[in-house]
C-alpha positions as CSV (number, residue, x, y, z in Angstrom):
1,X,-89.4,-17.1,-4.5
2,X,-89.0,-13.8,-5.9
3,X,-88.7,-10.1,-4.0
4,X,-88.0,-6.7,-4.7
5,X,-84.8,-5.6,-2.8
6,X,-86.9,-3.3,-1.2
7,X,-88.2,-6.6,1.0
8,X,-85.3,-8.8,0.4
9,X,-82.8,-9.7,3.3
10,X,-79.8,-11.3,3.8
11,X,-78.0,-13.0,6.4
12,X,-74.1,-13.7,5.8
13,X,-73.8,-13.1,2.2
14,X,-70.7,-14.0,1.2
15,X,-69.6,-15.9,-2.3
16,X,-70.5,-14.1,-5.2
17,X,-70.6,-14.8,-9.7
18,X,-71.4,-12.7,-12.6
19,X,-73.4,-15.0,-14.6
20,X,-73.5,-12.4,-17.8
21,X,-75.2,-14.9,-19.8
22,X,-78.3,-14.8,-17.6
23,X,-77.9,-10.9,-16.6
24,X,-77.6,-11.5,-12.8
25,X,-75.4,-11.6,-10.0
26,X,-75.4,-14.7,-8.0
27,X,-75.1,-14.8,-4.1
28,X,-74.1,-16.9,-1.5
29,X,-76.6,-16.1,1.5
30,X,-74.7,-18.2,3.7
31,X,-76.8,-18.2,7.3
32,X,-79.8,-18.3,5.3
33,X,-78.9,-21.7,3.7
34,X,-79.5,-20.6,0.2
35,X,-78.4,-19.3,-3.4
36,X,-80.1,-16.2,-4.8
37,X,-80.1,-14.8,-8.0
38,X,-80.2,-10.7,-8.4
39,X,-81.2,-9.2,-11.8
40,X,-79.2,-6.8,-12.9
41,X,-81.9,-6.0,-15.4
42,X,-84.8,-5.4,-13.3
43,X,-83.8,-5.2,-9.7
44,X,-85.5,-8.5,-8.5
45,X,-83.9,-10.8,-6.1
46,X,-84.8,-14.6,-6.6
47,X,-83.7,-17.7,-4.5
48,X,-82.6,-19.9,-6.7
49,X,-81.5,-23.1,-4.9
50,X,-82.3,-24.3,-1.5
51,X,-84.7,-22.5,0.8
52,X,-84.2,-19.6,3.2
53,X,-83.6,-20.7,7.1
54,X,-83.9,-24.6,5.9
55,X,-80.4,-26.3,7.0
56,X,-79.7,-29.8,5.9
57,X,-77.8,-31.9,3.8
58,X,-79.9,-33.5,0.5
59,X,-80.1,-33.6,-3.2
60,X,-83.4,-32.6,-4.9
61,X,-85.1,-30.1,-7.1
62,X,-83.3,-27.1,-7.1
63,X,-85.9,-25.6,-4.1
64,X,-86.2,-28.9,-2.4
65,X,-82.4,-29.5,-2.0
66,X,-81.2,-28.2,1.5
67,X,-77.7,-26.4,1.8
68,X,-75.7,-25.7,5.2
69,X,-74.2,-22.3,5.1
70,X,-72.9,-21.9,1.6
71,X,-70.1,-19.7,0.7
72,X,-69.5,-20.2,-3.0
73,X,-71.1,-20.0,-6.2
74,X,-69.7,-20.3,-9.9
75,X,-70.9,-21.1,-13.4
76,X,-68.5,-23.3,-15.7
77,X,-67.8,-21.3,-18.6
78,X,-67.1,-24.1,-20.8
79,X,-70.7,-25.6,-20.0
80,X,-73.6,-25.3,-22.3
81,X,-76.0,-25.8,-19.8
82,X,-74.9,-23.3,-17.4
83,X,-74.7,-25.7,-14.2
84,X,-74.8,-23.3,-11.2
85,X,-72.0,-24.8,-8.7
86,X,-72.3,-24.3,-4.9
87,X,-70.0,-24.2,-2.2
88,X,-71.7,-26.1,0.5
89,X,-69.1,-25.4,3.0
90,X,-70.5,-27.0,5.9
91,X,-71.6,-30.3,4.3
92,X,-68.1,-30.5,2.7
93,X,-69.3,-31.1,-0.6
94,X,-69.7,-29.6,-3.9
95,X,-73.3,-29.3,-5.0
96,X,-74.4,-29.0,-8.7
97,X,-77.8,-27.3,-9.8
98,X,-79.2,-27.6,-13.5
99,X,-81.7,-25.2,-13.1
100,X,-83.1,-26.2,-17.1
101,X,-84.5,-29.6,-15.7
102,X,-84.5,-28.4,-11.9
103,X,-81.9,-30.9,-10.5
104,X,-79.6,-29.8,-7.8
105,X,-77.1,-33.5,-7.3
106,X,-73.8,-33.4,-5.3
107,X,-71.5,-33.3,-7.6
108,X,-68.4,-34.5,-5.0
109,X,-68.1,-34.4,-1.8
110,X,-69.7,-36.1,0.9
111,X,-73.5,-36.7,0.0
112,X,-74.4,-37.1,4.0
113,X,-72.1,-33.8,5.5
114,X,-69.1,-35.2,6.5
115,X,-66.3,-34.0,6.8
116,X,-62.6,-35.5,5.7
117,X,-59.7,-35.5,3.1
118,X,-59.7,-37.9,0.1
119,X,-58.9,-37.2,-3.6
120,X,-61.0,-39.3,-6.1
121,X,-63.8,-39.5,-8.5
122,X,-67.1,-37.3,-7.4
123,X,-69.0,-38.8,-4.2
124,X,-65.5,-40.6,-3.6
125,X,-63.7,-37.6,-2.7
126,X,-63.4,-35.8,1.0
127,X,-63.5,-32.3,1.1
128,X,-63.1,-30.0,4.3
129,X,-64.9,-27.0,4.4
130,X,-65.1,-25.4,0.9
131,X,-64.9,-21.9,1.4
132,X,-64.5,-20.1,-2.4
133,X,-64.2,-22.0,-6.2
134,X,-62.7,-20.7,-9.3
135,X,-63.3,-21.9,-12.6
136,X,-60.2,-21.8,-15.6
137,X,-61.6,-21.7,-19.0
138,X,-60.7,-25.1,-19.4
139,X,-63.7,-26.3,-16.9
140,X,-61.1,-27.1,-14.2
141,X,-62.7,-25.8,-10.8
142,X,-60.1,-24.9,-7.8
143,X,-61.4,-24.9,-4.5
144,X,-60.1,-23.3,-1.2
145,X,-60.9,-25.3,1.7
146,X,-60.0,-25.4,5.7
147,X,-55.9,-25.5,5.1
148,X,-55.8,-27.0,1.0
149,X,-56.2,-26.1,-2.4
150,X,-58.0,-28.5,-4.2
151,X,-58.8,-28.9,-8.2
152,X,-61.4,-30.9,-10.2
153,X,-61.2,-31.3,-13.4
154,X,-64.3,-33.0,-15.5
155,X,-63.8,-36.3,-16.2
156,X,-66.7,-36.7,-18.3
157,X,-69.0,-34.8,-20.0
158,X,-72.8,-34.9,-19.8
159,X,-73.9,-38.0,-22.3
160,X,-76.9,-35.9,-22.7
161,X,-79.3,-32.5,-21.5
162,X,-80.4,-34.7,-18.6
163,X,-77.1,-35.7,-16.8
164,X,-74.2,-33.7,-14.9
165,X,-70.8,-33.9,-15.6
166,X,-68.3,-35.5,-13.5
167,X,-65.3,-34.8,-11.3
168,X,-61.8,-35.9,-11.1
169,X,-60.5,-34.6,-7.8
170,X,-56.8,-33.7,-6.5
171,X,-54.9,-31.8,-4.4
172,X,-52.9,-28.9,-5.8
173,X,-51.4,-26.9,-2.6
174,X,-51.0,-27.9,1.2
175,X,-50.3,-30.3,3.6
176,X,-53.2,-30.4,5.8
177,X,-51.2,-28.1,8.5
178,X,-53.1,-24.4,9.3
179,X,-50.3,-22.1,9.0
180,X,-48.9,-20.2,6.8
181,X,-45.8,-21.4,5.0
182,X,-44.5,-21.1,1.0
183,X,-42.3,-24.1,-0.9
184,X,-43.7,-26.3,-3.3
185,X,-47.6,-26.3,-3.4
186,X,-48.1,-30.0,-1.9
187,X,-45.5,-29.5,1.2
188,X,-46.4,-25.9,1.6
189,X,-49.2,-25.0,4.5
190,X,-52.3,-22.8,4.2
191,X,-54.0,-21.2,7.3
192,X,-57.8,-20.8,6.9
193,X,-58.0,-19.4,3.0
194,X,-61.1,-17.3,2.5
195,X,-60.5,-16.3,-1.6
196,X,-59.2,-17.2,-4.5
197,X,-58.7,-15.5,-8.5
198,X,-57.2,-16.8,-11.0
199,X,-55.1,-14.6,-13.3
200,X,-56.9,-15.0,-16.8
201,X,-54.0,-13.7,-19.0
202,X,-52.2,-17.0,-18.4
203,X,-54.1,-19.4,-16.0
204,X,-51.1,-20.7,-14.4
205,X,-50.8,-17.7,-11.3
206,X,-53.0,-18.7,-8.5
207,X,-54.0,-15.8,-5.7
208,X,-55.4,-17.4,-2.5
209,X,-56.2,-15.0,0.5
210,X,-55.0,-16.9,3.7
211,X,-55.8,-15.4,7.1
212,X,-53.3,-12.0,7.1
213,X,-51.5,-12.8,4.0
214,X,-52.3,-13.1,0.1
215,X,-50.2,-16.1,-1.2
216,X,-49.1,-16.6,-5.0
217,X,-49.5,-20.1,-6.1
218,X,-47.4,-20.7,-9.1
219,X,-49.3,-23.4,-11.0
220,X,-46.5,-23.8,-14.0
221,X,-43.4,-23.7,-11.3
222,X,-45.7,-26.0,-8.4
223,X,-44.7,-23.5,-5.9
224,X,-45.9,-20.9,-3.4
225,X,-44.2,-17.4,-3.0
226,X,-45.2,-14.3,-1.0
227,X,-46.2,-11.3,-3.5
228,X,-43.8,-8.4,-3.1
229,X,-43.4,-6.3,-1.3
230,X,-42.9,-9.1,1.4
231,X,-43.6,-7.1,4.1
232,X,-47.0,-5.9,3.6
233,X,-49.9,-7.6,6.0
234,X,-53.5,-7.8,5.4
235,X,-55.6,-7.9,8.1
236,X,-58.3,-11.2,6.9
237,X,-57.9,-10.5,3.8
238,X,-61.2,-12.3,1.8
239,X,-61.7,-10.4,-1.4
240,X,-59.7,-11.4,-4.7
241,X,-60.4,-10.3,-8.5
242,X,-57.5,-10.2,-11.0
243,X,-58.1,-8.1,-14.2
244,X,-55.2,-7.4,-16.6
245,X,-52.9,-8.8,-14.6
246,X,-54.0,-6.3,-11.7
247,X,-54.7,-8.3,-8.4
248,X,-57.9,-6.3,-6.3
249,X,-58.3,-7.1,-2.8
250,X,-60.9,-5.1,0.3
251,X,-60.0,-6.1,4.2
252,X,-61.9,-4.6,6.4
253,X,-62.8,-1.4,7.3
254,X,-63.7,0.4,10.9
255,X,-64.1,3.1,9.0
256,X,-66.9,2.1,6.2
257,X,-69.4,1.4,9.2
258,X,-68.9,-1.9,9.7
259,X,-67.9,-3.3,6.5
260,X,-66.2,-6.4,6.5
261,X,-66.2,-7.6,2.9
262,X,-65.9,-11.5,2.2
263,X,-65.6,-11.5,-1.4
264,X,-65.5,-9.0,-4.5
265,X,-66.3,-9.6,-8.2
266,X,-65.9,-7.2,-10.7
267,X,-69.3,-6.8,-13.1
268,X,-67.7,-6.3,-16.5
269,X,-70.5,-3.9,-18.2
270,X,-70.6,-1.4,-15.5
271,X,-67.2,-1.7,-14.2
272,X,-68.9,-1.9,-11.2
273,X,-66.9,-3.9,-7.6
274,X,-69.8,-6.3,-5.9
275,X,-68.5,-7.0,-2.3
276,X,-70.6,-8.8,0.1
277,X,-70.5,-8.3,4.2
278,X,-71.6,-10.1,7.0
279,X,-70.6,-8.6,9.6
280,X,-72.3,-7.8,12.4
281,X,-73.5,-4.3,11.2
282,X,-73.9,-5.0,7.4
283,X,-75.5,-8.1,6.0
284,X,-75.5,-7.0,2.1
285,X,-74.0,-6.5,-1.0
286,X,-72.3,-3.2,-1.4
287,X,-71.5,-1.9,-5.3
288,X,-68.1,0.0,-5.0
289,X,-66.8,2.3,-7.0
290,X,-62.9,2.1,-8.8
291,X,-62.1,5.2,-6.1
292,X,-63.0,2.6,-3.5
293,X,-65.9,4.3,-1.9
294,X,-68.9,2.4,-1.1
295,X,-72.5,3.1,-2.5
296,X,-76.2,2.3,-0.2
297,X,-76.3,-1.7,-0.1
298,X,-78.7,-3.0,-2.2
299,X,-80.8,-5.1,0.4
300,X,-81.7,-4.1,3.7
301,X,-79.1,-4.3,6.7
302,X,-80.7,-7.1,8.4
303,X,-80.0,-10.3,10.4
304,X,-83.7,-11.8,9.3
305,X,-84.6,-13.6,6.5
């Protein structure tokens, strides 16, 4: 279904993807149960996978396939076909949508909703709540979930245009505690991360936002470390893009009407911060300027599909 953004409403946007191939910005609409697509070209806002208010747990055709509040959405770089992956967070999977033979399979994860804690191959594995994914230019996705940081790495490719790739998955930081606490990534604890960025200049420095903290996971070293200074406290900090080595983040603001950002993408042509909100005043996508100021939201401030 398409819409202008003139009609087009939103309910708990929240994980958002540049897919400069394709022009558009992709969108978790969380509450609505859904993906959608917004043109950068032409203005137009399309749903892309699932369908708007319909909650459940399935695989499909890429409109038939029911989501329960997403909150993530990338594109594997290193994939020819351009496989749209989801963030189902509450069916604790992974879901994977080739939209060039209209397929939407679970990639891993449960395939029935539940929830749990296993590493393994695709369907095998348990995740808890993925909340926000990150792709390395390597195809190796890292996921933040309830209190872990997980990675899956393909462990096949496609044997041809009609078949997804698979997933090796394992656990890269936490012990399955909420709280906050740094050492070595699988003994260290994670309270409720909400975003994550990799820094592209080397791959290896992981930023995950954890409830009023941001956290440095050193992939090379297998450790966690507070960035300096120390001292400073975010409150919920959600939003994560690394550029030139430059770590972004937005918290929220009293003073912006309302806005409580949950994540923020940088749009490389324009130059251009995307942050989506849900909170109770504000369910859009705001475009923000490098002062920091915040433009009209695109879509309507609305509750309603």
């Amino acid at each position: 279904m398409t819409v202008t953004t003139v009609t087009a409403k939103l309910h708990g946007p929240s994980g958002l993807f540049v897919d400069e191939k394709n022009r558009r910005l992709l969108m978790a609409d969380g509450k609505n149960n859904c993906i959608r697509a917004y043109s950068l070209a032409d203005n137009q806002l399309t749903t892309i996978i699932g369908a708007a208010t319909q909650e459940g747990c399935s695989d499909g055709s890429c409109s038939s396939v029911r989501l329960n509040a997403p909150n993530a959405v990338a594109v594997d770089p290193t994939d020819p076909n351009g496989i749209v992956y989801v963030g189902d967070t509450n069916n604790h999977r992974i879901l994977a949508c080739d939209e060039n033979i209209n397929t939407a399979t679970t990639a891993f994860g449960s395939t029935t909703g539940i929830w749990g804690y296993a590493d393994g191959h695709g369907t095998a594995a348990r995740l808890a709540r993925p909340i926000a994914l990150v792709f390395n230019s390597q195809g190796a996705m890292y996921i933040a979930e309830r209190d872990r940081i997980r990675r899956a790495r393909p462990s096949a490719s496609a044997a041809n245009a009609n078949e997804m790739r698979t997933f090796e998955v394992s656990t890269v930081a936490g012990d399955g505690i909420v709280a906050n606490r740094d050492g070595p990534l699988l003994l260290s604890s994670l309270k409720y991360p909400r975003g994550i960025a990799l820094d592209p200049r080397n791959e290896t420095t992981l930023f995950v936002a954890c409830h009023d903290t941001i956290r440095i996971a050193d992939l090379a070293t297998g450790s966690f470390a507070l960035p300096s200074p120390p001292r400073v406290l975010w409150y919920r900090p959600a939003c994560l893009h690394v550029m030139a080595g430059r770590l972004s983040t937005l918290t929220p603001s009293p003073a912006i009407g309302g806005f409580d950002p949950d994540r923020l993408l940088l749009e490389p042509r324009s130059g251009l911060l995307f942050a989506t909100s849900s909170s109770l005043t504000a369910h859009a996508v705001f475009a923000i300027r490098p002062s920091g100021a915040v433009r009209l939201p695109f879509f309507p401030i609305s509750t309603v599909v």
